[in-house]
Structure formats: structure tokens, C-alpha cells
C-alpha positions as CSV (number, residue, x, y, z in Angstrom):
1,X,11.7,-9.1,6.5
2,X,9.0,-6.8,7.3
3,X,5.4,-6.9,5.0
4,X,3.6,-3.7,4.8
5,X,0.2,-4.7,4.3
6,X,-2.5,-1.4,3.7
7,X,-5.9,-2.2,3.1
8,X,-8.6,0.8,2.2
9,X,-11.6,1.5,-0.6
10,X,-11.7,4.0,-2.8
11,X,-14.6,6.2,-3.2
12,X,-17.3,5.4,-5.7
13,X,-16.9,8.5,-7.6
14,X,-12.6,8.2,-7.3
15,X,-11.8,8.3,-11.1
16,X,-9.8,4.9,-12.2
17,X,-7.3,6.7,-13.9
18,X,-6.3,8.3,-10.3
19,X,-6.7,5.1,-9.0
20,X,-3.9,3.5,-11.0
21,X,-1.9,6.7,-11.2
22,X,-1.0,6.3,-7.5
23,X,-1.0,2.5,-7.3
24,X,1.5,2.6,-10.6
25,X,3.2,5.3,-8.3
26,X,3.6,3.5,-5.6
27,X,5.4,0.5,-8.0
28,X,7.7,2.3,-9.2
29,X,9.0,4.0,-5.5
30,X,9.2,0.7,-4.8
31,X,11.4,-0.6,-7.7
32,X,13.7,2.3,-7.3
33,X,14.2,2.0,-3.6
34,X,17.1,-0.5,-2.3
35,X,15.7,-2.9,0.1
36,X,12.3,-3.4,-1.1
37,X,12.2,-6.9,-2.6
38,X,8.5,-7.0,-3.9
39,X,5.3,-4.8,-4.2
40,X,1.7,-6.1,-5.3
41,X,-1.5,-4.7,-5.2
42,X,-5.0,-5.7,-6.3
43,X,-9.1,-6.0,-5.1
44,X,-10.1,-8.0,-2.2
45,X,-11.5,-11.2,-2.8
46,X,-12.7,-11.7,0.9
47,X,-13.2,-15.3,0.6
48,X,-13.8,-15.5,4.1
49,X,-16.6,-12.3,4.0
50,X,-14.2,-10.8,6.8
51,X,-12.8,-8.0,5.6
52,X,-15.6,-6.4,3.3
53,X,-14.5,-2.8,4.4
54,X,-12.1,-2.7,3.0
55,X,-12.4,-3.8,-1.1
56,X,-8.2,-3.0,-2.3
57,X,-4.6,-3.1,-0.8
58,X,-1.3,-3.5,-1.6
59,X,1.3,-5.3,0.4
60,X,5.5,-4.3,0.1
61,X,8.3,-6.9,0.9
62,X,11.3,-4.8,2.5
63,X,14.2,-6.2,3.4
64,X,14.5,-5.0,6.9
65,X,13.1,-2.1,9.1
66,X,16.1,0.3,7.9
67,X,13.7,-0.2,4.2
68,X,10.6,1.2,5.4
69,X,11.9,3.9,7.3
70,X,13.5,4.8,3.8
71,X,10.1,4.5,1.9
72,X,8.3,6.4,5.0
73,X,10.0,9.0,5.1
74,X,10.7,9.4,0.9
75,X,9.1,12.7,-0.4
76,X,7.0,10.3,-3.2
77,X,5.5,8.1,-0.9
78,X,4.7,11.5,1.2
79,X,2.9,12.5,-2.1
80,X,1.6,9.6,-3.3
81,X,0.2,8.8,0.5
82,X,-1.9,12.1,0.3
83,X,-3.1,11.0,-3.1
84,X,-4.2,7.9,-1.9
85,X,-5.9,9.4,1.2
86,X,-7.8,11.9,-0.9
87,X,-8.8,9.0,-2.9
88,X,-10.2,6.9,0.0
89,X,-13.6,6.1,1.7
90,X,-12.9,8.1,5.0
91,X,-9.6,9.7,4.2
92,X,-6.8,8.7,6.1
93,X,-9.1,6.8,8.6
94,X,-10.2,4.6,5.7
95,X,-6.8,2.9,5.1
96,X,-5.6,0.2,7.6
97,X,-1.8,-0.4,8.2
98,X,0.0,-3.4,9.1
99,X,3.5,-4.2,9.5
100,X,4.4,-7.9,10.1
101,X,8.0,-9.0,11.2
102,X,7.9,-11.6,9.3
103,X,10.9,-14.8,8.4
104,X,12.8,-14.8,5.1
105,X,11.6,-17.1,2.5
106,X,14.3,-19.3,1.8
């Protein structure tokens, strides 16, 4: 299984009606798309005071690489991604990417 993890801030003057358009978006991409098992998004809680960049994310659960090639390359993530960036602190260079191989939960 692969988590997407993306980690950003929006701007202080980003309305929050374009903020949940995209995030709502993103959603529902990812409950049309086959191998995507979950999507979740919400603030950062930075409980550690690590990570106070970055203050929102989402993370997607796809079912294998084939998944998020599917979702890369999908024309709505393609527009929705440029939403987001225009949304963000810094653009694109605001919003952090990870990908983690990571074992099925059983």
C-alpha cells in the first residue's frame, strides 16, 4: 500500500470556501478512482511543535503504485493540484510530498 501524505498552509487571505472547494475535490477523485482505499484531510495539530510550517494536509491510502500513477496523472487532480498551489503559502514550493511504501493493514 502506498500513503500519499502532502502537507502545506494556505495563505491567510485564501478564501475558506476555496479551501474546502479543492479539499471536497480532492474527496471525491478519490472516491471515484479504483484503487484508492481511503482519503482524509484536516489542520495540523503538531503535538510535537515539529512541523509548524506547515498548518493542513491530507493523506490518500492507494492500493498499489499502479493507483497513484492513475490519480497523478487524472486531469482533476491536474486541476485541482493547481488550485491548491494557487492557494498555498509559497505556491508549489509550499506543499511537501511524501510517499511511503507502506504494509497492508490486516
Amino acid at each position: 500500500m502506498i500513503l500519499h501524505c502532502v502537507f502545506f498552509t494556505f495563505r491567510s487571505d485564501a478564501p475558506q470556501g476555496a479551501r474546502r472547494a479543492v479539499l471536497t475535490g480532492l474527496a471525491e477523485l478519490c472516491a471515484d478512482l479504483e484503487g484508492v482505499l481511503a482519503f482524509e484531510s484536516g489542520p495540523n495539530l503538531d503535538f510535537e511543535g515539529k512541523s509548524q510550517d506547515y498548518r493542513d494536509g491530507f493523506v490518500i491510502r492507494f492500493a498499489d503504485r499502479h493507483a497513484v500513477q492513475a490519480y497523478a496523472e487524472h486531469p482533476t487532480h491536474r486541476r485541482l493540484g493547481g488550485q491548491l498551489c494557487d492557494l498555498c503559502q509559497n505556491g508549489a514550493d509550499g506543499i511537501i510530498v511524501f510517499d511511503l511504501d507502506v504494509p497492508d493493514a490486516q
